[in-house]
N, C-alpha and C positions, 0 to 999 in steps of 0.2 A: 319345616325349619325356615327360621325368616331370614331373609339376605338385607340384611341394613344398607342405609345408606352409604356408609362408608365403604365398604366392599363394593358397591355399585361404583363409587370414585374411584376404587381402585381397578377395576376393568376397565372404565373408562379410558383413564389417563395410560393403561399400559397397551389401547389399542389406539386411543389419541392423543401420544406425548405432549406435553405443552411444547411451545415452538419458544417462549423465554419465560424470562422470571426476571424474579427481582437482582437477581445474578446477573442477566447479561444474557446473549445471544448465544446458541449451541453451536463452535464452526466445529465440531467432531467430524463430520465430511470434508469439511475444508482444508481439515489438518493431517487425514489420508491423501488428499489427490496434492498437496505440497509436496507431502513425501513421499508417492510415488513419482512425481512429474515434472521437478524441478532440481538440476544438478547444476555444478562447477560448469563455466564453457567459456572459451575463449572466439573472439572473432572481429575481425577489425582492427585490430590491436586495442582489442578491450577485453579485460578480466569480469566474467557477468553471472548471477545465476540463471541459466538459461531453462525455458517453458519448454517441454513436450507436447503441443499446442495441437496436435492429431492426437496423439494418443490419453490427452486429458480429455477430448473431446468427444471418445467412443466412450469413456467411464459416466456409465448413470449415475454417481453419487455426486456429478456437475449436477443435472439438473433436480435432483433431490437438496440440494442446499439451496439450489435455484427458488425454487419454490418455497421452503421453510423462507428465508428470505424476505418472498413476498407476503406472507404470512404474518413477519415478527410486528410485534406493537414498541412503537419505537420510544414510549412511554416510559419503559420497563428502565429505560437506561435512566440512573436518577443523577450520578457523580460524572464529571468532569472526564474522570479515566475512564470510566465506562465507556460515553461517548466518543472518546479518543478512539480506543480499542476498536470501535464496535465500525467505528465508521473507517477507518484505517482498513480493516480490514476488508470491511464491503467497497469502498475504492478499488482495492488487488485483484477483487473476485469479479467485480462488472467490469474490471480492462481484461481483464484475461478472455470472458465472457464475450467479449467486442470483437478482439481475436478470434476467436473460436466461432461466431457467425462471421467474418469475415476474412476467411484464412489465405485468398491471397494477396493482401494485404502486403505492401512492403515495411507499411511504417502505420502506426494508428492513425495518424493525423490526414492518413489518403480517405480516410472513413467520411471525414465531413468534406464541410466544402468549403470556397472561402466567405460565403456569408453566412454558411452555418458550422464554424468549426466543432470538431465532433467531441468538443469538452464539453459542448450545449447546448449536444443530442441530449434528450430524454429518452435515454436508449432503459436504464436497470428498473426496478421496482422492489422498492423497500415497501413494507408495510402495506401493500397494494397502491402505491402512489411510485408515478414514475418520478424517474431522479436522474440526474448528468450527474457524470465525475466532474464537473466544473460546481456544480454545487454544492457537492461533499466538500470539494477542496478548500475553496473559497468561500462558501456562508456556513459550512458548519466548522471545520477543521479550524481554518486560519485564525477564526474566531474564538478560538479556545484558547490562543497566547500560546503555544508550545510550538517554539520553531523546529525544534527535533523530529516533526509531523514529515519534513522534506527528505527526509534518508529515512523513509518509510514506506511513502507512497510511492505505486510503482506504475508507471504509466504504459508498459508493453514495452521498454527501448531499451537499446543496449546502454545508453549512457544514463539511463535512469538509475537511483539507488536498487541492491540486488532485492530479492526477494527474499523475504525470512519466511525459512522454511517450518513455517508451526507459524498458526495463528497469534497474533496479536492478545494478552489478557491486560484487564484491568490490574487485576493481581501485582504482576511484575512489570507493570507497564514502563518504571522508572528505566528497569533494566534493560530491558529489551529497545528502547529508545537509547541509550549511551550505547550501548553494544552497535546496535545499526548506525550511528552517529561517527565512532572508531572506525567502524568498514568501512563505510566510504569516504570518510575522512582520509583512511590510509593508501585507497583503495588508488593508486598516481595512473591510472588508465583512462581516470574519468571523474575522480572527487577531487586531491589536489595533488599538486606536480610541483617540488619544489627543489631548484640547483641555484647553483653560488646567483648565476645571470640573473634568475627573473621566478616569478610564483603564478603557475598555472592554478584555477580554482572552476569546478564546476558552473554553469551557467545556472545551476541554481542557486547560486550566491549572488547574481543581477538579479536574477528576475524575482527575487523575496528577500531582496537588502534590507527592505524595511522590515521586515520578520526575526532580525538578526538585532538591531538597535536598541533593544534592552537586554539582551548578555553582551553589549559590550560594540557590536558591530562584527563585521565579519572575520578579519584579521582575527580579534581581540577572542571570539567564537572557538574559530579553527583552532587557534593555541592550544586551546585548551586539551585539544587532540592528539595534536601534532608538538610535542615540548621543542625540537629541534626549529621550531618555526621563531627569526630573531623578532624580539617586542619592538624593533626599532623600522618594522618591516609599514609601509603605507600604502604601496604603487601594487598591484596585482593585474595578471590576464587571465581571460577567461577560454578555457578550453572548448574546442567545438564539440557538440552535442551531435551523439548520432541517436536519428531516431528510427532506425532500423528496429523490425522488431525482436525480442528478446528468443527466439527462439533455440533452442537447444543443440548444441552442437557437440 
């Protein structure tokens, strides 16, 4: 009996999955070790979602994404959101990653040094080419025009936006960016803080002001969040950043 071609492809591919498609990148591991290893914590007087940063780091389905990872052809991704998604999420997974080889760590930024801060280490590898989170952020990310990118990305710190627990899709990406946008919008431990006196706002409202300038500016941004926030508002402070790391408490 002849075994055609096509049943040849189909053993193939069911002993050597594809690593993408025209679809988008597979985080199916990524989106088990979210949801076992990432809960509610409080610490500092700050509200976070905190990493289980040992015990995500005995699970092999880390270094199985790890690897798919360095595998994906980063071709695959053709649209906008794709890219969004795709890169978004490989951000969360190589800080976390950064943590996880270096666990005592108090803050991610103890990682580098001061002439090589460690946003540009070429620490991950996508597609077998190394990459900094400074380069995701900054030449591919920022580059997209979507300032919603900043309560997504998660740099290891407690004042950093939380982690959404479930991978990043192109799909829903609209939503999944307003929803993480709300969080820490609302989020007065660390996004914004606002009484009669004065409007506390993250520091990542300086440090990506100009990412905010076509919805409006930052004020003009936030409202849109926050309705209780007055339109007659101009003067703001910025709350201090801790970069402690996000670990699970």
């Amino acid at each position: 009996m002849s075994f055609g071609w096509s049943r040849w492809l189909g053993v193939l591919l069911a002993i050597f999955p594809l690593v993408g498609s025209a679809e988008g990148f597979d985080w199916s591991l990524y989106r088990e070790l979210l949801a076992k290893h990432v809960d509610e914590s409080y610490a500092e007087g700050i509200h976070y979602a905190g990493v289980d940063y040992r015990a995500w780091a005995k699970d092999p389905r880390h270094q199985k994404q790890k690897e798919l990872l360095d595998l994906f052809d980063v071709t695959d991704l053709k649209s906008d959101k794709q890219k969004l998604a795709f890169y978004i999420n490989a951000y969360n997974f190589l800080a976390i990653d950064l943590i996880i080889q270096h666990p005592d760590v108090e803050s991610i930024r103890d990682i580098g040094s001061w002439w090589k801060p460690v946003w540009g280490l070429e620490y991950g590898s996508i597609g077998g080419q190394s990459i900094s989170l400074g380069h995701i952020e900054h030449d591919i990310l920022r580059q997209l025009k979507e300032p919603r990118i900043h309560f997504a990305i998660v740099c290891a710190s407690l004042s950093c936006p939380d982690l959404r627990k479930e991978p990043y899709s192109a799909e829903n990406l609209d939503f999944e960016l307003e929803e993480q946008a709300l969080a820490f919008i609302s989020n007065s431990s660390k996004g914004v803080r606002a009484t009669a006196e004065k409007i506390q706002v993250s520091k990542i409202f300086d440090w990506f002001e100009e990412d905010f300038v076509e919805r409006g500016g930052v004020i003009k941004f936030i409202s849109r969040y926050k309705s209780s926030l007055s339109d007659g508002v101009s003067d703001f402070y910025y709350l201090k950043y801790n970069w402690s790391v996000n670990h699970q408490k």
